[in-house]
C-alpha positions as CSV (number, residue, x, y, z in Angstrom):
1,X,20.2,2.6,4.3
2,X,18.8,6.1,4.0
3,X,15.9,5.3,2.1
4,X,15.1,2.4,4.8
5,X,15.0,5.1,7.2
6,X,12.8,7.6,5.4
7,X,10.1,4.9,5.4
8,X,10.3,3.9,8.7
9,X,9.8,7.8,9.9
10,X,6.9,7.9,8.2
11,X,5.4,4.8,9.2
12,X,5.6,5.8,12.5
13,X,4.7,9.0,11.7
14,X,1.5,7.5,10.0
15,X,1.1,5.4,12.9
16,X,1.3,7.8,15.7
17,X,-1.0,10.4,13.8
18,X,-3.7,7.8,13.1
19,X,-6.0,8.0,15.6
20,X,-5.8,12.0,15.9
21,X,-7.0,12.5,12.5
22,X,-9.7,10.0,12.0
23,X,-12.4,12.8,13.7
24,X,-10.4,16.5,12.1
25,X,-12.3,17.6,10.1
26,X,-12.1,17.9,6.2
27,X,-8.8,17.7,4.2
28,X,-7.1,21.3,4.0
29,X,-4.2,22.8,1.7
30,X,-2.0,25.4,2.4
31,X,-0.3,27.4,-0.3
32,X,2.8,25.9,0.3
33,X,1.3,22.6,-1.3
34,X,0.7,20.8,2.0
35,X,-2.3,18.9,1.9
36,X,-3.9,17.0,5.2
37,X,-6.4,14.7,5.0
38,X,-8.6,12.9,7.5
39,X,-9.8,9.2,6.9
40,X,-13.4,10.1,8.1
41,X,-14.0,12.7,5.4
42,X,-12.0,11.4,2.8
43,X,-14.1,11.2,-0.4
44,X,-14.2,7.7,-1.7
45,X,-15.4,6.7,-4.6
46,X,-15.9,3.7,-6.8
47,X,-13.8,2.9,-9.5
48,X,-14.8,0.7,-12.8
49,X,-13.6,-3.3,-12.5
50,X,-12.7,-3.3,-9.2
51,X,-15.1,-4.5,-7.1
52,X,-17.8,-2.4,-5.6
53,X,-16.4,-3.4,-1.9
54,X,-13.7,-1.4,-2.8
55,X,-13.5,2.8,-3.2
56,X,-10.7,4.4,-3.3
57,X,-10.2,8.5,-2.0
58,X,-7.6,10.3,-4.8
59,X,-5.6,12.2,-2.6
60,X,-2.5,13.3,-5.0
61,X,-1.6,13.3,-8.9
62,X,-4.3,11.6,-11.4
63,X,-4.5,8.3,-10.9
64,X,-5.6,7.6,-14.5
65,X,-3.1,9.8,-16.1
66,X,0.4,10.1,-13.6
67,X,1.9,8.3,-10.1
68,X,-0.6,9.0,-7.4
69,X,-1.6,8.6,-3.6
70,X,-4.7,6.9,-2.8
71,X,-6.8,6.0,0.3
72,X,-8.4,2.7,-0.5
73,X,-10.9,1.8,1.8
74,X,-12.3,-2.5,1.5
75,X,-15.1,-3.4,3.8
76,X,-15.3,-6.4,5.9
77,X,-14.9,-9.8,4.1
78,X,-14.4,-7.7,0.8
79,X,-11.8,-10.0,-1.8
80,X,-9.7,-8.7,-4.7
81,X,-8.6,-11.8,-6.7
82,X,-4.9,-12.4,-8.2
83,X,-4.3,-9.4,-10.3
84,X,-1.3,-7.1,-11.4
85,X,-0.6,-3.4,-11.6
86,X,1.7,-1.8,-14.2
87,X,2.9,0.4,-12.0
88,X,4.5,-0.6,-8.6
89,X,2.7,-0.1,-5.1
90,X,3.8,1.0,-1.6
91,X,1.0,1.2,1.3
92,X,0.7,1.4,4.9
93,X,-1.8,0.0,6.0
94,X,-4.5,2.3,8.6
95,X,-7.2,0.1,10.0
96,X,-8.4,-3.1,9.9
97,X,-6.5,-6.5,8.8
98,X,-6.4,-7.0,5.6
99,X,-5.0,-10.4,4.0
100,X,-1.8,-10.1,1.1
101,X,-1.5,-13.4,-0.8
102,X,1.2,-13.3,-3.8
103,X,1.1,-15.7,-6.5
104,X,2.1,-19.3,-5.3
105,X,2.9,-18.0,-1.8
106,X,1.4,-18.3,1.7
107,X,-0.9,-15.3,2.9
108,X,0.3,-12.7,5.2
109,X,-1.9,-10.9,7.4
110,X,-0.8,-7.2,7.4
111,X,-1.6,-5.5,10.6
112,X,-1.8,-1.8,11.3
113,X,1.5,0.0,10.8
114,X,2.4,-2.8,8.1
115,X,4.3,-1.3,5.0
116,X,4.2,-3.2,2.0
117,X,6.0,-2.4,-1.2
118,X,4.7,-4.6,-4.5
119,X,7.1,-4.6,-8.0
120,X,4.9,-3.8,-11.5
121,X,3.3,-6.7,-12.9
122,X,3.6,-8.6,-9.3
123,X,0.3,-10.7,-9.0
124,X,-1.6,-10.6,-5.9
125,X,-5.0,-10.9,-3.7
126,X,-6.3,-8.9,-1.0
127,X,-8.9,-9.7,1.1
128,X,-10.1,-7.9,4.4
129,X,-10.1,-10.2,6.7
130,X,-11.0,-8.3,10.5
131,X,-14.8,-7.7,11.3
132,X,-13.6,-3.6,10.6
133,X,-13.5,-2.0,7.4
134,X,-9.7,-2.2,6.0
135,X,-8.0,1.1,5.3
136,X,-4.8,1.8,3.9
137,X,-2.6,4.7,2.0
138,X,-1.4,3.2,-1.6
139,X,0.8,5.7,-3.6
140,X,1.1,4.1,-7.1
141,X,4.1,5.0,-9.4
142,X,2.3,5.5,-12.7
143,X,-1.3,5.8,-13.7
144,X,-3.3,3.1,-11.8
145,X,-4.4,0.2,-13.5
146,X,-5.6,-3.3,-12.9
147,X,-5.3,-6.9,-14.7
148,X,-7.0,-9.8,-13.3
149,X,-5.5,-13.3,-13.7
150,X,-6.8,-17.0,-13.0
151,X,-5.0,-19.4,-10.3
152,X,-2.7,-20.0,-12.9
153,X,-2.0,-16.5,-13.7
154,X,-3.3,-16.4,-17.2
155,X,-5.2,-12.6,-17.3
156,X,-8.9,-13.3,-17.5
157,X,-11.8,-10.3,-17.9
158,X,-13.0,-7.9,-15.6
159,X,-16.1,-9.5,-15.3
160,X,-14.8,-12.9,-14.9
161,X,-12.6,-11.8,-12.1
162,X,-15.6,-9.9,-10.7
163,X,-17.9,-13.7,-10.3
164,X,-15.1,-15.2,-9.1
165,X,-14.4,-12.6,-6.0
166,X,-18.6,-12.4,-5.2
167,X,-18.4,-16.3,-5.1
168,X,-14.9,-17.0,-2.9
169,X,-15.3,-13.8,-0.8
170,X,-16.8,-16.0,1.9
171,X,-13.7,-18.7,1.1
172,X,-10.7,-18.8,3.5
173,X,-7.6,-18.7,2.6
């Protein structure tokens, strides 16, 4: 019950502080370790075989090598098809409305304030589905990685899963 707690403080805490610190100004660290960062100048970049709608702003730990904290940022209309992560994924989601579909179940539209906690290896879709860019925090467990499955969940290539997003990205649900 505890831990139930601790989330829900800092979704709200998330929540309420949302709007201030889109226009702050640029992420700052103390010395005690604190570090603040603001959605508008959070540093996003692209990352190899995920789509190019998709950049992601490292804000803690080295998301190749350890658990880490991530700003992902997915434009308008941008899909990620069914894939996996090895390790497991929390995020609150910022801005925007972005669509969760897991494997074999309905989608869920996630709304602002929505928390959403994935096990490893749990396949998945996103898809941002308001006329906003979607922005969310995602702190990963273990270095961040990505496998991309068919409908049947049978892991196909980067670059398959890549055709098949640019092709469906206009596709409802």
């Amino acid at each position: 019950m505890p831990r139930l707690l601790v989330r829900a403080a800092l979704i709200g805490v998330l929540v309420c502080c949302q709007a201030s610190s889109f226009g702050a100004d640029n992420a700052t660290s103390s010395d005690d370790g604190i570090l603040l960062q603001q959605a508008a100048k959070a540093k996003f970049i692209s990352v190899p075989g995920v789509p190019a709608c998709t950049t992601l702003a490292p804000l803690r730990g080295g998301m190749a090598k350890t658990a880490s904290t991530l700003m992902v940022r997915m434009t308008a209309g941008c899909m990620v098809p069914f894939h996996w992560h090895t390790p497991s994924e929390e995020m609150i989601v910022l801005q925007g409305s972005p669509l969760a579909q897991m494997m074999g179940k309905r989608p869920v539209v996630l709304k602002v304030g929505s928390y959403s906690q994935l096990p490893t290896h749990h396949v998945h879709r996103f898809k941002c589905a308001s006329k906003v860019d979607c922005l969310f925090f995602l702190v990963a467990d273990g270095p961040f990685d990505i496998h991309f499955v068919d409908e049947q969940g049978k892991e196909i290539s980067t670059d398959a899963a890549l055709e098949t997003a640019a092709k469906s990205s206009h596709i409802k649900w």
